[in-house]
FIMITOR-221304 format. One line per field, with one value per residue: x, y, z of N, C-alpha, C in turn; chain. Coordinates in steps of 0.05 Angstrom, whole numbers, padded with zeros to 5 digits, m for minus. Each point is the difference from the previous one (the first is absolute). Example, Ala and Ser with C-alpha at 12.3 -4.5 7.8 and 13.67 -1.06 7.14 Angstrom:
BEGIN
npx	00264,m00007 $
npy	m00114,00021 $
npz	00156,m00014 $
capx	m00018,00016 $
capy	00024,00024 $
capz	00000,00001 $
cpx	00018,m00015 $
cpy	00024,00022 $
cpz	00000,00014 $
chain	A,A $
end
This chain:
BEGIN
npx	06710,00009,m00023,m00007,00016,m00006,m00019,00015,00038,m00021,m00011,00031,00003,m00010,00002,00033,m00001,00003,00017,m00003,m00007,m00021,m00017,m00003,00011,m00015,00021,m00031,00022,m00013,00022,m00009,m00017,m00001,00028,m00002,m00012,00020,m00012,00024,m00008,00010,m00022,00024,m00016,00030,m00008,00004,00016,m00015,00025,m00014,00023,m00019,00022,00001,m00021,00022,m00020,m00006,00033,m00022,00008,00011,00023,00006,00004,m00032,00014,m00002,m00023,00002,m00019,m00018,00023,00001,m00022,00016,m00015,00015,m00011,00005,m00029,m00004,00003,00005,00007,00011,00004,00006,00019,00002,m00002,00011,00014,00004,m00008,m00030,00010,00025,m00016,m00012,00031,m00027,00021,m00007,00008,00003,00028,m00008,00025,00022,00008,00001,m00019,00008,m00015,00013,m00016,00014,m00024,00009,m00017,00001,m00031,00000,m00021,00005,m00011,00021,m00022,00018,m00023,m00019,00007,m00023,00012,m00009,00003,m00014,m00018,m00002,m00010,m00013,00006,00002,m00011,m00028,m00009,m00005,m00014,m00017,m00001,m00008,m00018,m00002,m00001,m00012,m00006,m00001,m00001,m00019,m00016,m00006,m00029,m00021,m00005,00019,m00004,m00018,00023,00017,m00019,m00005,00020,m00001,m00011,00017,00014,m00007,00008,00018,00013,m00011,00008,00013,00010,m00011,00006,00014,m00011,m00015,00007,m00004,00009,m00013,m00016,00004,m00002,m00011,m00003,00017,m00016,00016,m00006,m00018,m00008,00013,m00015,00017,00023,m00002,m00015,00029,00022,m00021,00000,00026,00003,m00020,00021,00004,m00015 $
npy	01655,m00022,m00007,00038,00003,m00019,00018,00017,m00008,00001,00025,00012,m00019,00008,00021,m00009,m00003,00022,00002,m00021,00007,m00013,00000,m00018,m00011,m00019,m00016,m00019,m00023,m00019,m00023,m00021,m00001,00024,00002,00014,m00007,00024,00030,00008,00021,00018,00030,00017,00027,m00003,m00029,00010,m00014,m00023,m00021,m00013,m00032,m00024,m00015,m00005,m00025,m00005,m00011,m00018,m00002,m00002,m00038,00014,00006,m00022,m00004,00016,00023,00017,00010,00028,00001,00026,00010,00019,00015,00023,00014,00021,m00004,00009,m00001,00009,00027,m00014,m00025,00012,00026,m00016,m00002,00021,m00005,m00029,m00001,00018,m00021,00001,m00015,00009,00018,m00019,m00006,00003,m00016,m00026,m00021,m00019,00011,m00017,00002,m00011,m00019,00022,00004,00002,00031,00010,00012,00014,00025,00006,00023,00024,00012,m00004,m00015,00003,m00030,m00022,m00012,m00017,m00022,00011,00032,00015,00016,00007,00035,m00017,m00019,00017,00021,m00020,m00012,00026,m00002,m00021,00013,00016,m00022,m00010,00032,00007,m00022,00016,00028,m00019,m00004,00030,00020,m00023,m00006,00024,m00002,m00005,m00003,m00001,m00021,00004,00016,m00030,m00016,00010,00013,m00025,m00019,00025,00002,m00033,00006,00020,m00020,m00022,00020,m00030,00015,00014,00036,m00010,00031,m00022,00002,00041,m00002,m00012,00009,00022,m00021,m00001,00016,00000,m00023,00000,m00007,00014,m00023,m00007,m00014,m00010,00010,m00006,m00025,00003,00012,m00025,m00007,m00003,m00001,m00011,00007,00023,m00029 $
npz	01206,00021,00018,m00002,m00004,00017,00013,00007,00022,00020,m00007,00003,00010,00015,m00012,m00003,00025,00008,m00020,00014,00017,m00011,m00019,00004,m00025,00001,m00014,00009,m00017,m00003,m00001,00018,m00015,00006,m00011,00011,00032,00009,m00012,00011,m00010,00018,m00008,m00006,00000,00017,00004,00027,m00004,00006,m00008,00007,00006,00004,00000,00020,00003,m00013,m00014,00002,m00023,m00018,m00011,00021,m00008,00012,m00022,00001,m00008,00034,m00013,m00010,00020,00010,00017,00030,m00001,00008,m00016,m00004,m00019,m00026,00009,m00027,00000,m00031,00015,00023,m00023,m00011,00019,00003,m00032,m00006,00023,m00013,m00021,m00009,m00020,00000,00000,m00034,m00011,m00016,00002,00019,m00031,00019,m00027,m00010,00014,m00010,00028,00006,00023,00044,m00007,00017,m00004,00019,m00007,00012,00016,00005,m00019,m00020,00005,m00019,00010,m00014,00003,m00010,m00016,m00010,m00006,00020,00012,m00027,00003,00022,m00003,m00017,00022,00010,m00027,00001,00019,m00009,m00038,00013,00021,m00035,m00008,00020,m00015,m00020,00010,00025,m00007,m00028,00019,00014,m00029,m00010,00026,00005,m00020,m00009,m00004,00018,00006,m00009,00012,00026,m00011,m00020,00023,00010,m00016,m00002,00032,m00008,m00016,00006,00018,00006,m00013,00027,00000,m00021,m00004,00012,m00018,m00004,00029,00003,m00007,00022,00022,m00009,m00003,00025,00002,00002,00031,m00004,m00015,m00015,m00010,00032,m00011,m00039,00012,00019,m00018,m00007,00021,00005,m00040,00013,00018,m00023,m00002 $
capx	00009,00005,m00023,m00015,00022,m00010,m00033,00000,00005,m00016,m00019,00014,00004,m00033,m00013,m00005,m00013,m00024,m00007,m00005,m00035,m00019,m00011,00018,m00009,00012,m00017,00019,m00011,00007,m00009,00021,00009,00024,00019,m00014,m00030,m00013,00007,m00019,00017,m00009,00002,m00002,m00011,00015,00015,00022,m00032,00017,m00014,00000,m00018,00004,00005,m00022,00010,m00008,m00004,00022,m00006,m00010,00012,00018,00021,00019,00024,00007,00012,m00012,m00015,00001,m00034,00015,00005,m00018,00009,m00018,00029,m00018,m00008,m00008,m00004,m00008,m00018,m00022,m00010,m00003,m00023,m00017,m00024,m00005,m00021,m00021,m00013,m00021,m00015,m00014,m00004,00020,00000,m00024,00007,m00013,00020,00007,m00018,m00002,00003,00016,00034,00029,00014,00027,00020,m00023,00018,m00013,00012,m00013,00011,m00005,00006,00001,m00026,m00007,00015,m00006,00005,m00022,00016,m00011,00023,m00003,m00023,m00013,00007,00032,00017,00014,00014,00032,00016,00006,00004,00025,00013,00013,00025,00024,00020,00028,00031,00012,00020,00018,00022,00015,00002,00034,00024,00011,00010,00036,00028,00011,m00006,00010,m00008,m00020,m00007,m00007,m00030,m00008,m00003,m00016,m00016,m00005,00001,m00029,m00025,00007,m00010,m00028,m00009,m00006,00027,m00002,00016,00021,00023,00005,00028,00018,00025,00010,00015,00024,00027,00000,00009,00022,00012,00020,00002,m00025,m00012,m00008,m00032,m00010,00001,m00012,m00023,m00006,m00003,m00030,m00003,00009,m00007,m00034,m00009,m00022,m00021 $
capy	00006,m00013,m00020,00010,m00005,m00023,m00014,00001,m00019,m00023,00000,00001,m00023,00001,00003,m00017,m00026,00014,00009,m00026,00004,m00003,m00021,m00027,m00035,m00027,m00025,m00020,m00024,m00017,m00021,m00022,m00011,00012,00013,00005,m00010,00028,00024,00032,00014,00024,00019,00031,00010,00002,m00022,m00017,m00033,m00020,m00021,m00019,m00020,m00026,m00030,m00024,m00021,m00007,m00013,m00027,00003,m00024,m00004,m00002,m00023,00001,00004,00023,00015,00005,00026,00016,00016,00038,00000,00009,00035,00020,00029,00023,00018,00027,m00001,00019,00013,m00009,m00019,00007,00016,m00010,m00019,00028,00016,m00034,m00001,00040,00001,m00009,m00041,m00004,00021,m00023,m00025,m00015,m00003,m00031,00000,m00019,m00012,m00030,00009,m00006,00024,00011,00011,00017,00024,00016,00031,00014,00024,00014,00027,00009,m00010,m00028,m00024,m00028,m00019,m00008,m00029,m00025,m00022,m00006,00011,m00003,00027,m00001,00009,m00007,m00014,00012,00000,m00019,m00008,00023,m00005,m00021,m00002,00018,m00015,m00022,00014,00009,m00024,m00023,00019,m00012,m00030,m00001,00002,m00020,m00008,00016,00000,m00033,m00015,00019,m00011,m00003,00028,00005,m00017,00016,00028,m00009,00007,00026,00010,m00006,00016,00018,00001,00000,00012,m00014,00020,00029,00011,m00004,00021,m00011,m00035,m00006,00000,m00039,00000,00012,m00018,m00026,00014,00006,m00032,m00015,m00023,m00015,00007,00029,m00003,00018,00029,00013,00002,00015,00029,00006,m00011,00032,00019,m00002,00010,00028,00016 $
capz	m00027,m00016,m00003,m00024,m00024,m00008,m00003,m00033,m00027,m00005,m00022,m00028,m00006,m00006,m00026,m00029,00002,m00005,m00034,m00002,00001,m00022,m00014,m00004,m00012,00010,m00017,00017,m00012,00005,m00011,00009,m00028,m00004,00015,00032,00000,00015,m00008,00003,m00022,00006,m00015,00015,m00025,m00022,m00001,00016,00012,00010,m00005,00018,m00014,00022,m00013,00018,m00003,m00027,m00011,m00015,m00026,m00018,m00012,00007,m00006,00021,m00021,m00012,00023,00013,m00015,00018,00003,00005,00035,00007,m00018,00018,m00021,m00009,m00031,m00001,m00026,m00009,00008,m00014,m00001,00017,00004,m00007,00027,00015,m00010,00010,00020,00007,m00012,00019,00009,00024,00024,00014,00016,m00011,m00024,m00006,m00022,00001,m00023,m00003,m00006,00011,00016,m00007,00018,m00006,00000,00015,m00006,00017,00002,00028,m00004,00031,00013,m00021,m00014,m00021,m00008,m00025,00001,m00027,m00007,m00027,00009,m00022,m00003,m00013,00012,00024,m00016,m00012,00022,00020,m00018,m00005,00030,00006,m00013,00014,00016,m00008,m00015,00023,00012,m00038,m00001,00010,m00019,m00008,00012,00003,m00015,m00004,00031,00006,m00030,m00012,m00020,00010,m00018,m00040,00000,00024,m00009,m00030,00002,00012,m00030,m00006,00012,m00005,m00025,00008,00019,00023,00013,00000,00022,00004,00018,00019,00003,m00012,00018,m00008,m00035,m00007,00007,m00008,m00023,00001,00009,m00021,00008,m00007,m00028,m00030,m00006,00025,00008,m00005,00013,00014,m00014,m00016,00015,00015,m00008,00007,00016,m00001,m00020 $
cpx	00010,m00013,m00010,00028,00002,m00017,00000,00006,m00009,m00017,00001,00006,m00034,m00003,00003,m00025,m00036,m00007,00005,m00030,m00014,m00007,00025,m00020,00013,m00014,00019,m00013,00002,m00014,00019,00013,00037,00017,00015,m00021,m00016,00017,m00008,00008,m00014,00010,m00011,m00006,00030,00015,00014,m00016,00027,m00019,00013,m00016,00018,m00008,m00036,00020,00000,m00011,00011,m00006,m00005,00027,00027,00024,00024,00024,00003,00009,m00023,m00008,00009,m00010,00018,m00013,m00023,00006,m00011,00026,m00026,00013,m00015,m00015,m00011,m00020,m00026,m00011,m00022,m00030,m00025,m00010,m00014,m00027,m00030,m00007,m00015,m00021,m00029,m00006,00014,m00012,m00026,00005,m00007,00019,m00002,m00037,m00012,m00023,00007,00017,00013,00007,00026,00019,m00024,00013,m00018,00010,m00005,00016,00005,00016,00006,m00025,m00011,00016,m00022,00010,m00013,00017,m00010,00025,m00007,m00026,m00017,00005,00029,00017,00013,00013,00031,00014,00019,00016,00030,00015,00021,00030,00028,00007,00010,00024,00016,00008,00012,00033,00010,00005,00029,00011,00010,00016,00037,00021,m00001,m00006,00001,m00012,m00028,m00016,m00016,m00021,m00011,00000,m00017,m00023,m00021,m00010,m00030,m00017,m00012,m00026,m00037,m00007,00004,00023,00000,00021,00032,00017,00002,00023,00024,00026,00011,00002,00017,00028,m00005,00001,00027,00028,00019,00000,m00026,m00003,m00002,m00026,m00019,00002,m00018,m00026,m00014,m00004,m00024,m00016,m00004,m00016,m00028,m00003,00002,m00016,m00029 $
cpy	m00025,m00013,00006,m00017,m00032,m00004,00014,m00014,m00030,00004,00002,m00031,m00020,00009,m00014,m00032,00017,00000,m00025,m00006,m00005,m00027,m00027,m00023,m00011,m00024,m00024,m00026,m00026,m00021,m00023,m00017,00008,00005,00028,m00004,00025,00017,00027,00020,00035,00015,00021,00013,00017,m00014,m00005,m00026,m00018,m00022,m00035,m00019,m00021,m00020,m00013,m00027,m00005,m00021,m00023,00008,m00014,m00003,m00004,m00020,00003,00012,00032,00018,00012,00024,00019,00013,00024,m00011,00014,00027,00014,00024,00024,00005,00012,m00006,00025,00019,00003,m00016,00004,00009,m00026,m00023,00015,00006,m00018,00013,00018,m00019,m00008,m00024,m00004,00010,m00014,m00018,m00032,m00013,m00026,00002,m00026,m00030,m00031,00008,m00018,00022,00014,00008,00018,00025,00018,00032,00017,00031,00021,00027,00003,m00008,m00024,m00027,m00023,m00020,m00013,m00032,m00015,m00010,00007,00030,00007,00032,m00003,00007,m00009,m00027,00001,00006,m00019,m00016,00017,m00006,m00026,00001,00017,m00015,m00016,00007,m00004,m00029,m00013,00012,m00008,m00028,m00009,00007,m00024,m00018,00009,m00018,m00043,m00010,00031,m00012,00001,00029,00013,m00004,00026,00025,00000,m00001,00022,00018,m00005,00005,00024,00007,m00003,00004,m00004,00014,00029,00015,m00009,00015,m00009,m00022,00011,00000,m00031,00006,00013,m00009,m00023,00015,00017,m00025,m00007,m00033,m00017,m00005,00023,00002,00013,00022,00011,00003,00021,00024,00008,00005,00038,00022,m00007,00011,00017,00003,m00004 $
cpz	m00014,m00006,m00037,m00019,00002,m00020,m00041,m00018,m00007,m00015,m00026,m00007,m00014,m00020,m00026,00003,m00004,m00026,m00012,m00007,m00022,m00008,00007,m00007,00012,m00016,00018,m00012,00016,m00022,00010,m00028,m00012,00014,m00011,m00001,00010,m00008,00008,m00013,00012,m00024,00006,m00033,m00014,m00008,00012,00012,00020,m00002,00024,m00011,00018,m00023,00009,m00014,m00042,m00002,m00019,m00022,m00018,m00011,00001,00002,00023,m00022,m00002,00026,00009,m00010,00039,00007,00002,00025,00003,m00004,00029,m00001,m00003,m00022,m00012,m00037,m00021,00004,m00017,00008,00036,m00004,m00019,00016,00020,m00020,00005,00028,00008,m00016,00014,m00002,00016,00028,00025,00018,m00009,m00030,m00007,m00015,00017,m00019,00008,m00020,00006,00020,m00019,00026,00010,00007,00023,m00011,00014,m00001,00026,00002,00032,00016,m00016,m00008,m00017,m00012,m00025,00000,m00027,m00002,m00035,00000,m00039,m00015,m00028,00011,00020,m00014,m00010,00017,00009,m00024,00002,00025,m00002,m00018,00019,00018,m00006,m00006,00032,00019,m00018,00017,00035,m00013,m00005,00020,00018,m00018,m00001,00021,m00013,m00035,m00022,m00035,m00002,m00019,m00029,00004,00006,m00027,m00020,00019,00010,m00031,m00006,00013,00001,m00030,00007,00024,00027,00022,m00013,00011,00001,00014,00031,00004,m00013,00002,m00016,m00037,m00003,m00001,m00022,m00041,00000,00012,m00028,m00001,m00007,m00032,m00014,00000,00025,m00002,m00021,00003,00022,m00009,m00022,00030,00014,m00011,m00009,00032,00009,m00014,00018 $
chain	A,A,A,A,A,A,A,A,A,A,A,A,A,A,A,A,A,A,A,A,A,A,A,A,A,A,A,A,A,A,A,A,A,A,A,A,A,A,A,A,A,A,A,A,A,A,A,A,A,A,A,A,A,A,A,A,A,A,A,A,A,A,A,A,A,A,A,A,A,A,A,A,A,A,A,A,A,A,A,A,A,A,A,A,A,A,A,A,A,A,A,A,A,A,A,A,A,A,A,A,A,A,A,A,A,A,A,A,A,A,A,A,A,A,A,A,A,A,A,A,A,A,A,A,A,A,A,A,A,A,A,A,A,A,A,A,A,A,A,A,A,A,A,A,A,A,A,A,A,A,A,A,A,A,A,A,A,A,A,A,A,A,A,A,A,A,A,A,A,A,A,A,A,A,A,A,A,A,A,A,A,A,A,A,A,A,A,A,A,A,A,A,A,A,A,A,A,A,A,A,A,A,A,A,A,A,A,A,A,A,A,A,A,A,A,A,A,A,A,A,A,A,A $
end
């Protein structure tokens, strides 16, 4: 009897990992050019994701002045967040698509590298990959273009919070320049950072100009 009232409550433990089950993205970048030089960003179809990213080695910075203070790369990210269920279903709608489903995605265009993107969709019995550096598919294209803008929101937002901890001045630059990414695209998904604007729109201790940045900032990320 007791063996049966184990073996149950082991199954009862089993099942939420059971209704786990389904479709999962995975967009994995790399470009040594950058820092980070590696990204992985998982997505579940209701937005719960996690995202992971490795420095590698940076690269020397053009120009550079022993005078100017030390610019502050975003550490290394490996967090689960949670991005929109709009936005979710529209990487979920690309990959059901059938350019995607080809696999067939790098235009191998004479491009500037941008980075190369592996996209890979996988079910219980299926899995599809779609690799480019530059594809010839719009849609995917955009894709990989939307991805990349969401891991920059998600390392702009470890960024500052180093910033906050070690160059508190560092801030005014960092948020003006989050605002403008924001503005032409290069920063998607804010409802992912928005634990760090929150503090940093309720900081007394930081700049006026910070906080109200943060609060245009805050109130773009429900939209």
């Amino acid at each position: 009897m007791r063996t049966a009232s184990l073996l149950l409550a082991l199954a009862s433990l089993a099942l939420p990992s059971l209704a786990q089950d389904g479709p999962v993205f995975k967009a994995d970048f790399t470009n040594p050019g950058l820092v980070p030089s590696h990204w992985v960003l998982t997505i579940r179809p209701d937005g719960s994701s996690h995202f992971h990213s490795e420095r590698g080695n940076p690269p020397a910075r053009a120009n550079a002045s022993t005078t100017d203070p030390p610019e502050v790369d975003p550490p290394n990210v490996d967090r689960d967040i949670h991005l929109s269920a709009a936005f979710a279903a529209h990487v979920f709608q690309i990959a059901r698509s059938s350019p995607f489903s080809r696999g067939d995605c790098e235009s191998h265009a004479k491009v500037a590298f941008q980075g190369w993107k592996k996209l890979t969709v996988s079910g219980p019995e299926t899995e599809t990959v779609c690799a480019f550096n530059y594809s010839k598919e719009k849609q995917i294209q955009g894709l990989g273009d939307s991805l990349v803008s969401v891991a920059n929101t998600i390392l702009e937002g470890a960024k500052l919070e180093a910033l906050l901890q070690y160059d508190r001045l560092g801030l005014d630059r960092e948020t003006e320049y989050m605002l403008d990414g924001v503005k032409d695209g290069r920063m998607q998904q804010l409802c992912t950072i928005r634990g760090i604007l929150q503090r940093l729109a309720g900081d007394e201790t930081v700049m006026g100009r910070v906080r109200k940045r943060a609060q245009l900032l805050l109130a773009k990320s429900g939209e």
